[in-house]
DRENROLUM-945860 format. One record per residue: residue number from 1; z, y, x of N, C-alpha, C in turn. Coordinates in pm, whole numbers, plus 50000, padded with zeros to 5 digits. Last residue first. Layout:
<atoms>
ATOM; k; n_Z; n_Y; n_X; ca_Z; ca_Y; ca_X; c_Z; c_Y; c_X
ATOM; NUM; Z; Y; X; Z; Y; X; Z; Y; X
...
</atoms>
This chain:
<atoms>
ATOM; k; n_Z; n_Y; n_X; ca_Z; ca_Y; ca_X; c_Z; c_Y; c_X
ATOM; 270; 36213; 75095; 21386; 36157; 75013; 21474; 36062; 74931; 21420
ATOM; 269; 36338; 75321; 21232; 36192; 75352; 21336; 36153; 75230; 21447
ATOM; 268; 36496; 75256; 21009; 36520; 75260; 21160; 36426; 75300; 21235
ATOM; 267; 36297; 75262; 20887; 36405; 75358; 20855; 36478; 75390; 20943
ATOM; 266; 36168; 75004; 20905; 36124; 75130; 20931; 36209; 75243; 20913
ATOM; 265; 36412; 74844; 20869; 36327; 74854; 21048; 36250; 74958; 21002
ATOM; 264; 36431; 74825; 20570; 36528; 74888; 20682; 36465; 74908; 20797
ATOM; 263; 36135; 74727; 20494; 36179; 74893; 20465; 36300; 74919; 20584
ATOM; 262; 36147; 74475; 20571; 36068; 74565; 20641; 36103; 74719; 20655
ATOM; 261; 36370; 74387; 20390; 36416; 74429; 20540; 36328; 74495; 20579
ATOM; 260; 36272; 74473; 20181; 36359; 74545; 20218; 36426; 74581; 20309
ATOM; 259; 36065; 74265; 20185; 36009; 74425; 20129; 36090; 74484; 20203
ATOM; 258; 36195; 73999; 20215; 36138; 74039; 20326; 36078; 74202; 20346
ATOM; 257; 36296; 74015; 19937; 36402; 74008; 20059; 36325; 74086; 20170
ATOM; 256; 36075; 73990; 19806; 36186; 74104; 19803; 36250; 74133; 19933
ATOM; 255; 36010; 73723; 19885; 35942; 73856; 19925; 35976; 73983; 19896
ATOM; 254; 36202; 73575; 19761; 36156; 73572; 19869; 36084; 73690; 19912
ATOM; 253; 36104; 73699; 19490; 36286; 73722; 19527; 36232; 73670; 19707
ATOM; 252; 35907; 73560; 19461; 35888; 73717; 19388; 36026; 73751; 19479
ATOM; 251; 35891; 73313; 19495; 35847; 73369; 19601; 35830; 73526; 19576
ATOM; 250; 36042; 73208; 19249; 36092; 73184; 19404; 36025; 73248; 19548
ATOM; 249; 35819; 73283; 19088; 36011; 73391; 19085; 36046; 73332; 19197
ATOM; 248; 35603; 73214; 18999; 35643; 73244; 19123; 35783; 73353; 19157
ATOM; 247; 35496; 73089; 18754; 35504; 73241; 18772; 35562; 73296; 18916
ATOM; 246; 35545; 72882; 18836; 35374; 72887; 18781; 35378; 73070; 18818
ATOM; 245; 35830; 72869; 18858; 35749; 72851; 18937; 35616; 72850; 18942
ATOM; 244; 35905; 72888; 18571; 35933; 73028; 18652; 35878; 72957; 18827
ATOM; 243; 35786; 72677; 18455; 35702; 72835; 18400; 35755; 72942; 18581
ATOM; 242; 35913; 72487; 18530; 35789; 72473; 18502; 35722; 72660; 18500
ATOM; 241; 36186; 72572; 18359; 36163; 72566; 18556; 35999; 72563; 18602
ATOM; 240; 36125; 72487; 18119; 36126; 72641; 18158; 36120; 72658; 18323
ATOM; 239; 36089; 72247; 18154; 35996; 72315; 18076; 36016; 72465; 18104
ATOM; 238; 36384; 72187; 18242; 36277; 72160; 18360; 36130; 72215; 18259
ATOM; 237; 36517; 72271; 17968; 36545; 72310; 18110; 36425; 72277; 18193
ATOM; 236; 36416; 72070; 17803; 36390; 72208; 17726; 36397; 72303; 17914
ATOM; 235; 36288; 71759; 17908; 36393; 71858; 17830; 36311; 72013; 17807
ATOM; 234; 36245; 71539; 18023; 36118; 71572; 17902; 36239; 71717; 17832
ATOM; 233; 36504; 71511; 18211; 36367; 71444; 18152; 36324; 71531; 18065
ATOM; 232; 36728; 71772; 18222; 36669; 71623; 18181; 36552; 71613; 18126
ATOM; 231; 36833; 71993; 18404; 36694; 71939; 18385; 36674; 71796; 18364
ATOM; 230; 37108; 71998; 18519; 37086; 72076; 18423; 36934; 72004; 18350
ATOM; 229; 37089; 71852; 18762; 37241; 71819; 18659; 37148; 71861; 18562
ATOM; 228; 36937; 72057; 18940; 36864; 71909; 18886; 36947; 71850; 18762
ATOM; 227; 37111; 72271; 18980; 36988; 72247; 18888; 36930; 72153; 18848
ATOM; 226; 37273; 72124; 19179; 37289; 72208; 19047; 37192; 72184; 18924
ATOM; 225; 37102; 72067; 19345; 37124; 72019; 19329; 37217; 72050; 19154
ATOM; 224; 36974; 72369; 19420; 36896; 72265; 19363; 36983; 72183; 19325
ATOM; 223; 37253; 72428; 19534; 37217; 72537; 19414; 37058; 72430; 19317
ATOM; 222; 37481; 72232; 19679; 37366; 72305; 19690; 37281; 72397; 19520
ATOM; 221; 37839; 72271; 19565; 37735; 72209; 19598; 37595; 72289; 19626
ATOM; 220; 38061; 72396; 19550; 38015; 72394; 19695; 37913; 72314; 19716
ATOM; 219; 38177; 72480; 19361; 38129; 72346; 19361; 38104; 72289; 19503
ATOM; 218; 38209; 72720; 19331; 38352; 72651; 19334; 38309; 72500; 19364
ATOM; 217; 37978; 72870; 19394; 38082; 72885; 19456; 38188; 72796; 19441
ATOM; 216; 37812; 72782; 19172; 37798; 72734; 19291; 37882; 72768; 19390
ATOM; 215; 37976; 72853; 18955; 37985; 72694; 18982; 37918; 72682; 19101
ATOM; 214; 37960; 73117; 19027; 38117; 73076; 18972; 38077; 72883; 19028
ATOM; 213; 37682; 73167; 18934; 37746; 73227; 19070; 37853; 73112; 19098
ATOM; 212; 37702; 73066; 18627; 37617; 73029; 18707; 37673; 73047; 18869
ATOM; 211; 37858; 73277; 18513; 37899; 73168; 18553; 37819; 73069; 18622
ATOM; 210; 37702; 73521; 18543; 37813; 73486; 18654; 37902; 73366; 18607
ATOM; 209; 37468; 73438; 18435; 37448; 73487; 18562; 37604; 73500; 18640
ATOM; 208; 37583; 73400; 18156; 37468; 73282; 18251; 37498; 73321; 18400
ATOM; 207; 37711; 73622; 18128; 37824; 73553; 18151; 37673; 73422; 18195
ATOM; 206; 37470; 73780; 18104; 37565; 73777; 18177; 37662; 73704; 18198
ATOM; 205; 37308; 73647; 17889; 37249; 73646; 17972; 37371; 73682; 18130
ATOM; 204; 37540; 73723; 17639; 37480; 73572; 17693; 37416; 73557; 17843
ATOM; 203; 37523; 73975; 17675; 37629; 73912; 17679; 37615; 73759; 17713
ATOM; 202; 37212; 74045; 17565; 37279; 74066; 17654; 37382; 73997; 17748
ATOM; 201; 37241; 73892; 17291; 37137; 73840; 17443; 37239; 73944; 17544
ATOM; 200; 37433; 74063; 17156; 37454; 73882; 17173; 37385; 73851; 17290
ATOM; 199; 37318; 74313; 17187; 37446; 74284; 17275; 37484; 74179; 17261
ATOM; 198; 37055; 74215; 17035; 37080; 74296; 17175; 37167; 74269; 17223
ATOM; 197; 36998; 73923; 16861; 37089; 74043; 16830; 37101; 74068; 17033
ATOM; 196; 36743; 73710; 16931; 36857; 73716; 16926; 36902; 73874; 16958
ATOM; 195; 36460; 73627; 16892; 36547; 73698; 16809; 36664; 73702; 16792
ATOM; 194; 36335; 73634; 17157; 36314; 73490; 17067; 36430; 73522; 16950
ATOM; 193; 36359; 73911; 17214; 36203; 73822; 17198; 36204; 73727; 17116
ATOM; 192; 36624; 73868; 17351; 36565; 73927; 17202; 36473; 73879; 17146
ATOM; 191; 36573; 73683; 17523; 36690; 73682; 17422; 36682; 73738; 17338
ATOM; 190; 36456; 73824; 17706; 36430; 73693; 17667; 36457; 73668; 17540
ATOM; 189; 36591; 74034; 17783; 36523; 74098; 17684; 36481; 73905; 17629
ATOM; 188; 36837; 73873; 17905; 36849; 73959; 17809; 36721; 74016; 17674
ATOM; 187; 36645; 73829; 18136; 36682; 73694; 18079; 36750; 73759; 17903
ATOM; 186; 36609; 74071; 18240; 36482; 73994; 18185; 36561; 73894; 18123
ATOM; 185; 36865; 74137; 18313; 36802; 74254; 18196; 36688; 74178; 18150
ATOM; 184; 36900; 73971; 18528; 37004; 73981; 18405; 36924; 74057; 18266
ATOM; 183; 36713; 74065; 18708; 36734; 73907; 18621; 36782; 73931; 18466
ATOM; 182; 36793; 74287; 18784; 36696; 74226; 18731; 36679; 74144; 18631
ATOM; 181; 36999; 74238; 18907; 37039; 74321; 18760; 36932; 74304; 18650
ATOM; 180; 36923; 74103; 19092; 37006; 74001; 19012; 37042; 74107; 18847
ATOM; 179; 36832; 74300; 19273; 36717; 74192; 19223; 36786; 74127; 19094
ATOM; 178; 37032; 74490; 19255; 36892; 74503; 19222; 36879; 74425; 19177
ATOM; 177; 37207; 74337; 19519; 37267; 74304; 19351; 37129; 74406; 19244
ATOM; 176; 37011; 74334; 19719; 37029; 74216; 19616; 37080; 74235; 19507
ATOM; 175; 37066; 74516; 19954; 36966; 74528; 19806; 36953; 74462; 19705
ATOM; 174; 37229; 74357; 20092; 37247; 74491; 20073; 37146; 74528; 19921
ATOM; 173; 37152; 74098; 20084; 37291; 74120; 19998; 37302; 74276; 19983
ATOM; 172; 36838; 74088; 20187; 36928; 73991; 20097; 37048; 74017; 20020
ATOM; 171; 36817; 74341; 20330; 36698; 74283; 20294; 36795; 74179; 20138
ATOM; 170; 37036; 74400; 20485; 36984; 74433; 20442; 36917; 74412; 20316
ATOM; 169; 36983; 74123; 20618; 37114; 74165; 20567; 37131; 74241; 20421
ATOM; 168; 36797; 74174; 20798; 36766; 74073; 20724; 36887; 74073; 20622
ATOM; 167; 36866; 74371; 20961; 36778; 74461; 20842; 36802; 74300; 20751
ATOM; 166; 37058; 74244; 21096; 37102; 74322; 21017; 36998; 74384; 20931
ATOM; 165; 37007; 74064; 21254; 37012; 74003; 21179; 37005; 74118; 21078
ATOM; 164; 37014; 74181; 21554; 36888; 74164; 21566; 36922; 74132; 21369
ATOM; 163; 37303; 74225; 21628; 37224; 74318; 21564; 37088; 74290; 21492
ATOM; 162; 37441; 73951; 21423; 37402; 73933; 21506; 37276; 74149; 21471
ATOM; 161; 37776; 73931; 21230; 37631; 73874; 21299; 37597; 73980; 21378
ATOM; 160; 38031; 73843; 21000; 37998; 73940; 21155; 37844; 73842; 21183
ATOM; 159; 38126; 73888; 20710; 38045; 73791; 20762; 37977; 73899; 20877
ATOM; 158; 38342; 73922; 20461; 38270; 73988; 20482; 38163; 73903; 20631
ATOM; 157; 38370; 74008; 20094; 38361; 73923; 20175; 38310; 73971; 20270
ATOM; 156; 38592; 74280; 19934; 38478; 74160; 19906; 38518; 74053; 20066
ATOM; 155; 38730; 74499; 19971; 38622; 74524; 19869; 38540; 74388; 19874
ATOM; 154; 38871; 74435; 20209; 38963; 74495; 20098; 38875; 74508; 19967
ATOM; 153; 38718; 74347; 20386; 38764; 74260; 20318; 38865; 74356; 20223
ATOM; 152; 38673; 74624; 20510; 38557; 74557; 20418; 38597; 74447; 20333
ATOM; 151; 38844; 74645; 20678; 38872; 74777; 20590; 38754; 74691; 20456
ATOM; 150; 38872; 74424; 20849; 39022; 74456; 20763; 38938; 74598; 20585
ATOM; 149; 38605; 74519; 21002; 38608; 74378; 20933; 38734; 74371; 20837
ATOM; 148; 38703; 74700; 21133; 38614; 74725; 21018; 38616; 74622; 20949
ATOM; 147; 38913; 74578; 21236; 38951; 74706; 21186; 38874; 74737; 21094
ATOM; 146; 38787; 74397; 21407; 38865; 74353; 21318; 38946; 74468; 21236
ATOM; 145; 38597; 74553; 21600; 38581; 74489; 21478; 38702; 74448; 21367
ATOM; 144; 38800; 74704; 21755; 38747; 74787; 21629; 38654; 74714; 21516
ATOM; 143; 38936; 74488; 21871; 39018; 74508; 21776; 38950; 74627; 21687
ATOM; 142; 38715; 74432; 22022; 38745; 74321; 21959; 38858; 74400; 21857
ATOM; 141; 38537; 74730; 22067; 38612; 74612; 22118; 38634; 74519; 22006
ATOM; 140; 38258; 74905; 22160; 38296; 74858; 22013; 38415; 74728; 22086
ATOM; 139; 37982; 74955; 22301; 38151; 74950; 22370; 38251; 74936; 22266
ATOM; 138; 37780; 74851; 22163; 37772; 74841; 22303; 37929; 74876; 22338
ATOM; 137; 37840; 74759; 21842; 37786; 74808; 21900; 37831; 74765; 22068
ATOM; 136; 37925; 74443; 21626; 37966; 74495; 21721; 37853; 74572; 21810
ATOM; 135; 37815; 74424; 21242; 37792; 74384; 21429; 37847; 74495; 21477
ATOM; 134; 37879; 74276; 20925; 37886; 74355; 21011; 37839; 74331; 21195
ATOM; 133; 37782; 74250; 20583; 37837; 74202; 20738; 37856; 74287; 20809
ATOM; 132; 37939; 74209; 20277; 37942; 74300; 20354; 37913; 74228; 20514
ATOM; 131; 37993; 74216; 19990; 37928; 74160; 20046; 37867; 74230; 20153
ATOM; 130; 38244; 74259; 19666; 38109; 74317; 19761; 38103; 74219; 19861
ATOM; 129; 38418; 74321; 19439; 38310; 74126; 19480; 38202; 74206; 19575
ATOM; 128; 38532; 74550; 19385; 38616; 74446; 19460; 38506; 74303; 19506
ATOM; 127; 38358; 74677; 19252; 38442; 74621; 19179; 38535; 74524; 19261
ATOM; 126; 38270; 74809; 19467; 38291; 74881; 19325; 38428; 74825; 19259
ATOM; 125; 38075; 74574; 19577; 38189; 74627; 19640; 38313; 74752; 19533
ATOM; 124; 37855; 74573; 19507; 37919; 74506; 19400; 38115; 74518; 19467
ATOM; 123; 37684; 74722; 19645; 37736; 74829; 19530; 37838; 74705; 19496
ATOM; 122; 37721; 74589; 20016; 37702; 74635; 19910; 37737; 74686; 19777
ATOM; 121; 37748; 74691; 20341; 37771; 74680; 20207; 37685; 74658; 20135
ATOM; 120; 37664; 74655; 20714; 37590; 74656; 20598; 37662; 74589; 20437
ATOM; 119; 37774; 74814; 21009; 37771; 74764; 20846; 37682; 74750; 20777
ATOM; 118; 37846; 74869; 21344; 37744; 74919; 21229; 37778; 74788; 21112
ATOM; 117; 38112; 75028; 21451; 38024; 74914; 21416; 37932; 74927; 21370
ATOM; 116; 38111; 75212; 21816; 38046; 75198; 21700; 38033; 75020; 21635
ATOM; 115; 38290; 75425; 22055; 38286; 75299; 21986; 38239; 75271; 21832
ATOM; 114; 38082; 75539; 22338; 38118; 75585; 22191; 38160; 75444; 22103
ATOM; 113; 38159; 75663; 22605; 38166; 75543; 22593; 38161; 75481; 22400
ATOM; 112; 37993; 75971; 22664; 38057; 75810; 22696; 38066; 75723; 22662
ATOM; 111; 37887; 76133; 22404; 37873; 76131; 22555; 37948; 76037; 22555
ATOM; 110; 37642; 76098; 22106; 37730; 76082; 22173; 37746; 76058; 22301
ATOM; 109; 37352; 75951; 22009; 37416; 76132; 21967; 37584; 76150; 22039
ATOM; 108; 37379; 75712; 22096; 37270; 75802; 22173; 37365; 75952; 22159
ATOM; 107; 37514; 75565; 21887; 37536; 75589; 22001; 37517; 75728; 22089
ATOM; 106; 37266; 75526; 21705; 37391; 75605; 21662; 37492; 75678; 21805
ATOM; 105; 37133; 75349; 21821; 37088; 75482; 21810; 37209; 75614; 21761
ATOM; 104; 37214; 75154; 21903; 37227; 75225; 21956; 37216; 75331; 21926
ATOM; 103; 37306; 75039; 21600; 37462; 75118; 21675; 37355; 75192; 21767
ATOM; 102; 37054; 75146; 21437; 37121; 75070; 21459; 37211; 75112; 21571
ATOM; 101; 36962; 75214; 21065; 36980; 75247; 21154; 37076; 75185; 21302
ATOM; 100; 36912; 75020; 20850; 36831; 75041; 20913; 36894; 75091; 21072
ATOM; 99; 37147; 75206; 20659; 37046; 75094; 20600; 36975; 75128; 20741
ATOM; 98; 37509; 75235; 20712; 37373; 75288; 20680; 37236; 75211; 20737
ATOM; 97; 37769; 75240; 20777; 37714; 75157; 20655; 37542; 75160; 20641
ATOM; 96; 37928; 75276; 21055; 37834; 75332; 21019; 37801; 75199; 20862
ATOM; 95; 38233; 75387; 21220; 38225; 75295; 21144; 38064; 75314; 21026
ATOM; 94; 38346; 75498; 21515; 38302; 75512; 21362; 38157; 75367; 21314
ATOM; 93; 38677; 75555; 21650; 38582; 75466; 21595; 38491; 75518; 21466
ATOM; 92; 38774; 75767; 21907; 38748; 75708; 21801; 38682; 75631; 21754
ATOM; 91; 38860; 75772; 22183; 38932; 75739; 22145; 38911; 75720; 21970
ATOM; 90; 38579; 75924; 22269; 38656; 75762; 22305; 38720; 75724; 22191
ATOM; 89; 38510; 76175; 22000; 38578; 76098; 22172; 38565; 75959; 22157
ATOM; 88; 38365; 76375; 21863; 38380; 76255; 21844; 38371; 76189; 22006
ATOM; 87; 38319; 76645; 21918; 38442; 76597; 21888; 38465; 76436; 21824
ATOM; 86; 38030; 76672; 21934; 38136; 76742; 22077; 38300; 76681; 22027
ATOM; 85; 37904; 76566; 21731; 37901; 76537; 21823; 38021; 76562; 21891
ATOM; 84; 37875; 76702; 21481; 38011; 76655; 21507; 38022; 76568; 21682
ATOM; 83; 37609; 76742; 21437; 37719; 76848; 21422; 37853; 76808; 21449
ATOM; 82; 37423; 76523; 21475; 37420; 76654; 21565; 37571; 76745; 21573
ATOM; 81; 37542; 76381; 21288; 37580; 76327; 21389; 37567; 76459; 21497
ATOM; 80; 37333; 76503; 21077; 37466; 76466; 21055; 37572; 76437; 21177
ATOM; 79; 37094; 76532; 21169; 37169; 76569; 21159; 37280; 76616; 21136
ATOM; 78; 37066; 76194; 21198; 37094; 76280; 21319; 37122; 76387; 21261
ATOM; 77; 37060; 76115; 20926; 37192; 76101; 21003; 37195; 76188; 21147
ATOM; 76; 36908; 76136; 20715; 37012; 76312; 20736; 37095; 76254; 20857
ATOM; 75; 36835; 75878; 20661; 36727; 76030; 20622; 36818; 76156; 20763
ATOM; 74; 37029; 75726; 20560; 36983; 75739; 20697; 36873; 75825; 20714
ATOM; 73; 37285; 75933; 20381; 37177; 75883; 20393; 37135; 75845; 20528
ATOM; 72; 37611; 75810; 20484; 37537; 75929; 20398; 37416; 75858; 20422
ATOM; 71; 37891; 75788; 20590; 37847; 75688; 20458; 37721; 75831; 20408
ATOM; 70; 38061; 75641; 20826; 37978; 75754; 20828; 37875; 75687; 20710
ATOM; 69; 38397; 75649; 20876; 38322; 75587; 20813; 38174; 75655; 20802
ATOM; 68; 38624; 75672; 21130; 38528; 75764; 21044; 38421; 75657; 21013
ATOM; 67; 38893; 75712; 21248; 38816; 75624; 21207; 38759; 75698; 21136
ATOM; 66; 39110; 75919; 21271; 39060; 75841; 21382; 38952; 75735; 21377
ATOM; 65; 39050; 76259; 21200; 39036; 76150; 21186; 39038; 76048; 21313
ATOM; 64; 38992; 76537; 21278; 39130; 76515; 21214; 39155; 76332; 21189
ATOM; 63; 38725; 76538; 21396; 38863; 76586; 21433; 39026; 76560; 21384
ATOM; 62; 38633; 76486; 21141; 38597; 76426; 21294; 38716; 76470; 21362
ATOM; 61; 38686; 76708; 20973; 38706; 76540; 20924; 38727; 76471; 21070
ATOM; 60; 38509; 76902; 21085; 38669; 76936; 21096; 38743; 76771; 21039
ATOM; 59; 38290; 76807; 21066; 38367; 76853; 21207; 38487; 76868; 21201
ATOM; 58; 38191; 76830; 20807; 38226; 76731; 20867; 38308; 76739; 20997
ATOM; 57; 38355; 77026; 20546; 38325; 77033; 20705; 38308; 76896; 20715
ATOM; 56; 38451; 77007; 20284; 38312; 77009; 20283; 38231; 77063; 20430
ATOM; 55; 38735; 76794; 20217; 38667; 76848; 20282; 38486; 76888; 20314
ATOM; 54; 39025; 76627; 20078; 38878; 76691; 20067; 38842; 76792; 20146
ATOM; 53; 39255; 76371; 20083; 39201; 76465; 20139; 39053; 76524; 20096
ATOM; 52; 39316; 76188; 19728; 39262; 76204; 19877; 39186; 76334; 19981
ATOM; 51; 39350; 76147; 19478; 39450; 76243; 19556; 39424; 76217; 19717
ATOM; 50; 39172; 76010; 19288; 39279; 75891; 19451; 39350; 76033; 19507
ATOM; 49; 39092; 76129; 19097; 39098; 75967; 19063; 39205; 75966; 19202
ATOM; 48; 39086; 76407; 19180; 39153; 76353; 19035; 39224; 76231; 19032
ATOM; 47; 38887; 76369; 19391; 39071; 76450; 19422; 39137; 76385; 19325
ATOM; 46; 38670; 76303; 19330; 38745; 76197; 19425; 38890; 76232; 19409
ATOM; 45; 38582; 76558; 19168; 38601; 76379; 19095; 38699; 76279; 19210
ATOM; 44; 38556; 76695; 19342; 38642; 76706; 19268; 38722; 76557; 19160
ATOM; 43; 38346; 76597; 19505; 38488; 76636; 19586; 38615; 76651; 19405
ATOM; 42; 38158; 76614; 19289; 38190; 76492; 19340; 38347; 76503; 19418
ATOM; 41; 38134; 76897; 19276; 38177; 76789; 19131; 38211; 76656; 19204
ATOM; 40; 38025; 77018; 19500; 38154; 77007; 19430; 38235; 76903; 19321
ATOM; 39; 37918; 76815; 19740; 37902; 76839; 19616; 38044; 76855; 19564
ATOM; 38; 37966; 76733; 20044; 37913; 76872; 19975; 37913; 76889; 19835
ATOM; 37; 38267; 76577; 20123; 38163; 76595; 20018; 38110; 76713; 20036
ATOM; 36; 38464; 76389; 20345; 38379; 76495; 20379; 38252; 76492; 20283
ATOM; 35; 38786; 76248; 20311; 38650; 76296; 20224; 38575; 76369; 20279
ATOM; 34; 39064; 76131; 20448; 39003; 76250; 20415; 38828; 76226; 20401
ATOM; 33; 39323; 75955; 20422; 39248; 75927; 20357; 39166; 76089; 20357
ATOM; 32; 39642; 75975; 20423; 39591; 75917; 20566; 39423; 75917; 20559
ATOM; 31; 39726; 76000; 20149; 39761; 76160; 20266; 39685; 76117; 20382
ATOM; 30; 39760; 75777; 20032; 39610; 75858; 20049; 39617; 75951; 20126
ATOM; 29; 39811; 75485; 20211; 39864; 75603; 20164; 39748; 75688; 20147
ATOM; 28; 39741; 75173; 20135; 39704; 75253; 20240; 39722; 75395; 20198
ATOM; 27; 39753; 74976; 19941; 39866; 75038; 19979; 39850; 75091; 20110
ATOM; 26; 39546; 74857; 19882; 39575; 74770; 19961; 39695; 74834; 20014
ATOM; 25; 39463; 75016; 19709; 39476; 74905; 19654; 39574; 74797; 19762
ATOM; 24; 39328; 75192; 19913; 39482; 75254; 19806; 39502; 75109; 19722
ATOM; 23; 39145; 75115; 19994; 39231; 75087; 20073; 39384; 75136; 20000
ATOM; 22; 38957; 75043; 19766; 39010; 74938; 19825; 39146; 74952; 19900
ATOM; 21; 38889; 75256; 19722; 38977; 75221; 19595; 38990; 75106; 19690
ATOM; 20; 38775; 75349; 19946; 38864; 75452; 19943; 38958; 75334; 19824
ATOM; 19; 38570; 75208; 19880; 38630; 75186; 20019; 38751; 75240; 19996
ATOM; 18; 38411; 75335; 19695; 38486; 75172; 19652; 38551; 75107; 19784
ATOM; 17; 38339; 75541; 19830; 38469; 75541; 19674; 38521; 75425; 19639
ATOM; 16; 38140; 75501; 19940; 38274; 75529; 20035; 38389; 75562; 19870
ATOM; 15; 37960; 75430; 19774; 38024; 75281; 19856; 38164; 75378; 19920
ATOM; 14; 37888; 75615; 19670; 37933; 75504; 19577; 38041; 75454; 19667
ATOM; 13; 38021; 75931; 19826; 37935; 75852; 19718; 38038; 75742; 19679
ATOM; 12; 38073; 76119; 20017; 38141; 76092; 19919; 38094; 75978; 19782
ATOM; 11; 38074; 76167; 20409; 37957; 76110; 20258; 38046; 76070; 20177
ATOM; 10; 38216; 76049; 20584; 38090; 76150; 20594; 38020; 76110; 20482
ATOM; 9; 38620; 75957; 20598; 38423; 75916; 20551; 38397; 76012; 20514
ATOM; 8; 38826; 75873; 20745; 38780; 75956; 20706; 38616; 75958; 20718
ATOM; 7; 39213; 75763; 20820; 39068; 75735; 20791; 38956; 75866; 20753
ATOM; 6; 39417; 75785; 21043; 39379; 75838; 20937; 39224; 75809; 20941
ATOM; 5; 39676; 75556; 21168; 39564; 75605; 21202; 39533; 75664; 21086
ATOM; 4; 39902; 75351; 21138; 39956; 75485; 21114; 39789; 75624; 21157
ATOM; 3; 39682; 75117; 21238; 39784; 75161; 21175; 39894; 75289; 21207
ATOM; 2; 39391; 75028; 21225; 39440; 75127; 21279; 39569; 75187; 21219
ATOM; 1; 39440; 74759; 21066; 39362; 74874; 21017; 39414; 75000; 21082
</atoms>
């Protein structure tokens, strides 16, 4: 992780806070750690919790940094990138999270040889279980992946592909923990409906949804195959599987996926 290097993320939000709690977790000093927030309350909230550099220049972050995380909207990124241009050299890496947009373009706003990964997180990163891939831009080496790839495994898992893959990324784990809060809140109200006490359904419906996760991860078996264990004959289980395919939840979450990648490629302008 660029060692004795100073880190420093364009955008104070979710994901660059659960980066920041990763790398102080991981005993990455915060004095090495600088913030570029416009919002006061937010710069202030970061200082309290991690005693990490603050700053409401990006240029002056760029400069002082050797790795730069660039965590803001893809709305604002050229001009975001406009302003720090002239001081983002060779000799740095930045490190982009942002939905859609792709290394070249990021590139472009830069003279020579600019080393870019591009990323795709997600929120469950917060808590340490995020889900993260990543691709190597046009002059990006082998040791600035494994730098981004070091800084992402501190918040989860993380899985290198392919540029062409990344809205599909997008599309599935970047926007996903959505679809699954989803779930969670329908299988919850379920639970009332048929009169069970709010924070009993609730609580039920969550520990379904992550012990559910839990056995297909530790089982390593296929997720149908799972399910079939569960659905005996003439049961109560394959009567409800009955419904959520009449109702098309396998092609409601299929076509999510595909909503979000479309959305990233247009965000990207491709």
């Amino acid at each position: 992780m660029m060692a004795g290097g100073t880190i420093g993320f364009i955008g104070g939000g979710n994901m660059a806070e659960a980066l920041v709690k990763g790398l102080l977790k991981g005993a990455f000093p915060p004095e090495k750690i600088m913030v570029s927030e416009p919002g006061e309350e937010r710069r202030r909230l970061l200082a309290d919790r991690y005693r990490v550099g603050l700053t409401t220049e990006n240029l002056e972050l760029v400069r002082q940094c050797d790795l730069i995380v660039l965590a803001v909207k893809p709305q604002i990124v050229d001009e975001v990138l406009e302003g720090v241009g002239g001081a983002f050299t060779d000799a740095k890496l930045l490190i982009s999270i942002l939905a859609g947009v792709d290394s070249g373009s990021l590139e472009a706003h830069f003279d020579g040889s600019p080393r870019v990964v591009r990323t795709m997180p997600n929120t469950p990163a917060l808590v340490g279980a995020g889900a993260t891939a990543l691709c190597a831009g046009r002059y990006a080496t082998n040791d600035d992946v494994t730098a981004a790839r070091h800084l992402f495994e501190a918040v989860g898992i993380v899985h290198e592909v392919s540029e062409k893959q990344m809205d599909a990324v997008t599309g599935l784990s970047g926007s996903g923990p959505a679809y699954i809060f989803t779930v969670i809140e329908a299988l919850a109200d379920g639970g009332v409906k048929e009169g069970l006490p709010r924070l009993v359904a609730s609580s039920l419906a969550l520990q379904t949804v992550l012990g559910a996760a839990r056995l297909v991860d530790e089982s390593r078996e296929h997720p149908a195959v799972l399910r079939d264990r569960v659905c005996s004959p003439g049961g109560t289980t394959i009567a409800a599987v009955q419904v959520l395919e009449e109702k098309g939840l396998r092609a409601a979450l299929m076509g999510a996926v595909a909503a979000a990648a479309r959305r990233s490629r247009e965000l990207g302008g491709k």
